[in-house]
VOVOLO-248472 format. One record per residue: x, y, z of N, C-alpha, C in turn; residue number from 1. Coordinates in Angstrom, 2 decimals, padded with zeros to 5 digits, m for minus. Atoms other than C-alpha are relative to their C-alpha. Layout:
<torlos>
{{X, Y, Z}, {X, Y, Z}, {X, Y, Z}, NUM}
...
</torlos>
This chain:
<torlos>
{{000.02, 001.28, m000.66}, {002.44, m018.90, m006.72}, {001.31, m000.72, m000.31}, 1}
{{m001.66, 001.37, 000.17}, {005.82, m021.06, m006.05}, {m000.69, m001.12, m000.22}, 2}
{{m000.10, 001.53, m000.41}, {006.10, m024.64, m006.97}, {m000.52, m000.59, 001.28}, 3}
{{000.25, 000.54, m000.92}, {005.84, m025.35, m003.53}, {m001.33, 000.19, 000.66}, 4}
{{001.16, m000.72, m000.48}, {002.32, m023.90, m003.50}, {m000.18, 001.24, 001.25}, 5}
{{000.26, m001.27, m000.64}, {003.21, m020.94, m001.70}, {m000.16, 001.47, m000.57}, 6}
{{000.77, m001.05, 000.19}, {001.43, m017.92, m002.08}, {000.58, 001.37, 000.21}, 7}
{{m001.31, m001.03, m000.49}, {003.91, m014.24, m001.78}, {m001.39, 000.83, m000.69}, 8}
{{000.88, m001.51, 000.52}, {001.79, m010.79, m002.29}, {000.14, 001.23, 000.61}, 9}
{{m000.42, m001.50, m000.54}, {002.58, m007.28, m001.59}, {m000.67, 000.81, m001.01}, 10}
{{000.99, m001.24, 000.94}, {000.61, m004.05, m002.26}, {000.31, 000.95, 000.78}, 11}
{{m000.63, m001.14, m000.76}, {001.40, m000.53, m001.48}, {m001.22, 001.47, m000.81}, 12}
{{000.65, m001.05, 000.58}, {m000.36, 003.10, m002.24}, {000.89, 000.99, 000.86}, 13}
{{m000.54, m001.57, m000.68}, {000.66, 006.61, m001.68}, {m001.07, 000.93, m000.75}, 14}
{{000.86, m000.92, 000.11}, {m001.66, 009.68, m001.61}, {000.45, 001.22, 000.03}, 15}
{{m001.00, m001.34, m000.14}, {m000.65, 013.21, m002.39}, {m001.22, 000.98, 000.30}, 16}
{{001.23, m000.80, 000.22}, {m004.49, 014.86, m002.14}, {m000.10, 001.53, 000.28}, 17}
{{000.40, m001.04, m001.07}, {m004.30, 017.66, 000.37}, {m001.13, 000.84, m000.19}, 18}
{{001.10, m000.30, m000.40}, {m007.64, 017.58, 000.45}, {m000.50, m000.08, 001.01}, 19}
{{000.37, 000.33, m001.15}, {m008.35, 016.69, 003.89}, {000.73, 000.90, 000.76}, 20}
{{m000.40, m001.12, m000.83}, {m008.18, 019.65, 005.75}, {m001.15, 000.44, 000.73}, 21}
{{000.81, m000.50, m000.95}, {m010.00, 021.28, 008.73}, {000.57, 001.37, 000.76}, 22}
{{m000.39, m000.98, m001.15}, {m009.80, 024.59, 010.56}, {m001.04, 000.68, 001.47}, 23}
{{000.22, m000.23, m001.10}, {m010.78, 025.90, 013.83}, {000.12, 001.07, 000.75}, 24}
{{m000.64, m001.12, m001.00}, {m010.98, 028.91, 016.12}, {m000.84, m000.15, 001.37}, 25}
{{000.08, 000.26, m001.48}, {m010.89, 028.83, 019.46}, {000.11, 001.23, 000.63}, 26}
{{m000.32, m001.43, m000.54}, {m011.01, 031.94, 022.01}, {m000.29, m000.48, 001.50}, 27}
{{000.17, m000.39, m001.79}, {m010.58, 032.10, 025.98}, {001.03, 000.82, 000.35}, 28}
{{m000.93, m000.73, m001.33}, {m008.98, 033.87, 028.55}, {001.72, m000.10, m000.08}, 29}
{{m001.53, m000.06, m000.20}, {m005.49, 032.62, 028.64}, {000.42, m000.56, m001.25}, 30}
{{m000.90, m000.21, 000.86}, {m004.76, 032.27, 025.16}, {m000.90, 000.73, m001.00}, 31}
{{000.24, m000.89, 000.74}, {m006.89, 034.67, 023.44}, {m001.07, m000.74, m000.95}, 32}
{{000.12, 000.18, 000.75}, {m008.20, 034.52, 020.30}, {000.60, m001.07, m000.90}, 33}
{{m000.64, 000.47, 001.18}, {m006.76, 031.65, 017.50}, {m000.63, m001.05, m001.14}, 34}
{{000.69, 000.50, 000.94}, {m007.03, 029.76, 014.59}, {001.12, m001.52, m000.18}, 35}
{{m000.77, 001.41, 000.76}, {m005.94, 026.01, 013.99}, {m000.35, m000.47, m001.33}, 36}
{{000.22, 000.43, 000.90}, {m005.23, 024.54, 010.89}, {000.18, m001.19, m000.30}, 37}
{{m001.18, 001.53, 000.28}, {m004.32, 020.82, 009.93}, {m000.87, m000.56, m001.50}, 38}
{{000.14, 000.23, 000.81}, {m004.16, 019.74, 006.81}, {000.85, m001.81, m000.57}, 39}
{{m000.72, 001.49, 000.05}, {m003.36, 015.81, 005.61}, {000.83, 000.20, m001.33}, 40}
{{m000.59, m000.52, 001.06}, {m000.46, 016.54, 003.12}, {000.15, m001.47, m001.14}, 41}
{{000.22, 000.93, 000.66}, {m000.19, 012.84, 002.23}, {000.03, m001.23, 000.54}, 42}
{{000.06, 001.66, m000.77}, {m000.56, 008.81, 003.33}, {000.36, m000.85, m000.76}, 43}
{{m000.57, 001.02, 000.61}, {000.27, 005.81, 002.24}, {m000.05, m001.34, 000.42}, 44}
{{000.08, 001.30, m000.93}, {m000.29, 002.07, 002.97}, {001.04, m000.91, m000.70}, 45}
{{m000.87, 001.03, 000.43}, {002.02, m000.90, 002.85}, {m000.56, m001.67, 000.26}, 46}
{{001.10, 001.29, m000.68}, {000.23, m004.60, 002.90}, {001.20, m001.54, m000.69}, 47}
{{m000.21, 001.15, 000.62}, {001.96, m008.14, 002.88}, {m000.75, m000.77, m000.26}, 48}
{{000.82, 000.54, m000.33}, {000.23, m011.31, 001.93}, {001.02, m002.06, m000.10}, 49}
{{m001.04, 001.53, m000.09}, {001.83, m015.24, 002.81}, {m001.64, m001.16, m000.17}, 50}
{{001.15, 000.62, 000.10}, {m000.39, m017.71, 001.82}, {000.44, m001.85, m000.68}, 51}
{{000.05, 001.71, 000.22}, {m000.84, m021.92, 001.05}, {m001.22, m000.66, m000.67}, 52}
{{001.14, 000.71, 000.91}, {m002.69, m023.60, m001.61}, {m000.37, m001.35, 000.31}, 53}
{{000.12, 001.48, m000.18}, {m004.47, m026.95, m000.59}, {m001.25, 000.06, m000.44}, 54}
{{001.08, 000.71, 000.82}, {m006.37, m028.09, m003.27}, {m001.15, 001.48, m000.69}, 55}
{{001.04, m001.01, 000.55}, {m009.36, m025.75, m004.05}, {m000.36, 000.70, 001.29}, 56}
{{m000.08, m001.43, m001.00}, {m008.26, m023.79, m000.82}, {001.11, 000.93, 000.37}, 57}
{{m000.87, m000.93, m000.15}, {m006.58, m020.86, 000.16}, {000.42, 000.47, 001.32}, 58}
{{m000.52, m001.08, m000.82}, {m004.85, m019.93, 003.39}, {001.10, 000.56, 000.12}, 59}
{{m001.52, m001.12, 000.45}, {m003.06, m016.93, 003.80}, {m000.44, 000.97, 001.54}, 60}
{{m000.17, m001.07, m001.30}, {m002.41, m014.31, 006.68}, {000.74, 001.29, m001.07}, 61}
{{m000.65, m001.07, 000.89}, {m002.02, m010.54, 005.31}, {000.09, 000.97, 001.49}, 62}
{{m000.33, m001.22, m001.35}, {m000.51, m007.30, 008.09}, {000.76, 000.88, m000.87}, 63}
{{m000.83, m001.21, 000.39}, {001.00, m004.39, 007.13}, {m000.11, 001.24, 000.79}, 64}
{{m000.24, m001.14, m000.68}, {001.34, m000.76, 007.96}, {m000.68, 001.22, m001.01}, 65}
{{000.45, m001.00, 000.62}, {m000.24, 002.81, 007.32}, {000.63, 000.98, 000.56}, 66}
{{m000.59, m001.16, m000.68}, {001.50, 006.60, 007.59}, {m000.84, 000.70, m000.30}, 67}
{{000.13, m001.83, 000.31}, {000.73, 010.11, 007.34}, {000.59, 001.36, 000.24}, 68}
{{m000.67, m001.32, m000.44}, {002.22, 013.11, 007.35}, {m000.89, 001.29, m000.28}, 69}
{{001.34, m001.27, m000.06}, {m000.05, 016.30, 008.42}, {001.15, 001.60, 000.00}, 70}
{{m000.71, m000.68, m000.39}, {000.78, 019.58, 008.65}, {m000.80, 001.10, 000.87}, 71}
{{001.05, m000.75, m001.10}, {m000.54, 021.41, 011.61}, {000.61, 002.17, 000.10}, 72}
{{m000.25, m001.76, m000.05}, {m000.82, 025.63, 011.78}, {m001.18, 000.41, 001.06}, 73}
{{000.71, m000.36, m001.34}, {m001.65, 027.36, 015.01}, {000.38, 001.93, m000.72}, 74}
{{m000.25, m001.09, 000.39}, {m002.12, 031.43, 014.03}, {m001.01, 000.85, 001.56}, 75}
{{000.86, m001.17, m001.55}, {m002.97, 034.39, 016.99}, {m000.60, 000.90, m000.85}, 76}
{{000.63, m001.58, 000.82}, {m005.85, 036.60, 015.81}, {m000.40, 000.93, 000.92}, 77}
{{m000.43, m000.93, m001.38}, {m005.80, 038.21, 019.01}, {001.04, m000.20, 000.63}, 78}
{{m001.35, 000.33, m000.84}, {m002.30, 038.74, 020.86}, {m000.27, 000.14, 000.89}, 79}
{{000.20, m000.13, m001.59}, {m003.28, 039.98, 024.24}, {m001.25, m000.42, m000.04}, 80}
{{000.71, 000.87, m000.58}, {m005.69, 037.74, 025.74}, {m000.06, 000.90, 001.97}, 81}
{{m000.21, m000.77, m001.10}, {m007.18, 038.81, 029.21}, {001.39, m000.87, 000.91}, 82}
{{m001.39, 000.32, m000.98}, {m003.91, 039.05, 031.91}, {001.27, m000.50, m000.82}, 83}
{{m001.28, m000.44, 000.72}, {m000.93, 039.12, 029.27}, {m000.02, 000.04, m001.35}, 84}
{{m000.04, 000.85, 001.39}, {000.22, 037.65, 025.90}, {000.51, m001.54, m000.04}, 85}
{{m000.01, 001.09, 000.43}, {m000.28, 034.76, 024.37}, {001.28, m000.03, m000.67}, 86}
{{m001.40, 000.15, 000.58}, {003.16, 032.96, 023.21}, {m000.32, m000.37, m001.75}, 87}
{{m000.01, 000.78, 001.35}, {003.24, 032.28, 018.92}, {000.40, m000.83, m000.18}, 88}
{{m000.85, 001.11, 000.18}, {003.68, 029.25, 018.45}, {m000.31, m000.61, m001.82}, 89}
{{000.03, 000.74, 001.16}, {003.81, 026.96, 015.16}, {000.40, m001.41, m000.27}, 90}
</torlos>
């Protein structure tokens, strides 16, 4: 708290878990057989907070921001699919 009864606050986190993961297989016709993977490698939030003391009250306005960075895996467990091949992608 300033003198001037203003109120300043900032908070932040970061997550390293890579526990949050899911996979998937999928199979048709025009791409075969495959397997998706995505996995959340890590996140992180960022939060301001502005705020004004009057008396035995408090207002304040808080916004910030959230990331993530994933990492996605596409694998062929069948290559020919009916009518050609499927392209590898990643």
């Amino acid at each position: 708290m300033l003198p001037s009864r203003l109120i300043l606050g900032l908070e932040g986190d970061v997550s390293f878990q890579k526990t949050i993961k899911a996979t998937q297989q999928i199979s048709s016709l025009s791409i075969g057989q495959t397997s998706y993977r995505e996995m959340v490698e890590y996140f992180g939030t960022v939060r301001g907070r502005v705020g004004y003391s009057v008396g035995n009250w408090l207002i304040y306005g808080t916004g910030g921001f959230a990331w993530t960075y994933d990492q996605f895996t596409r694998t062929q467990i069948v290559v020919n699919p009916l009518g050609g091949d499927a392209p590898e992608a990643k």
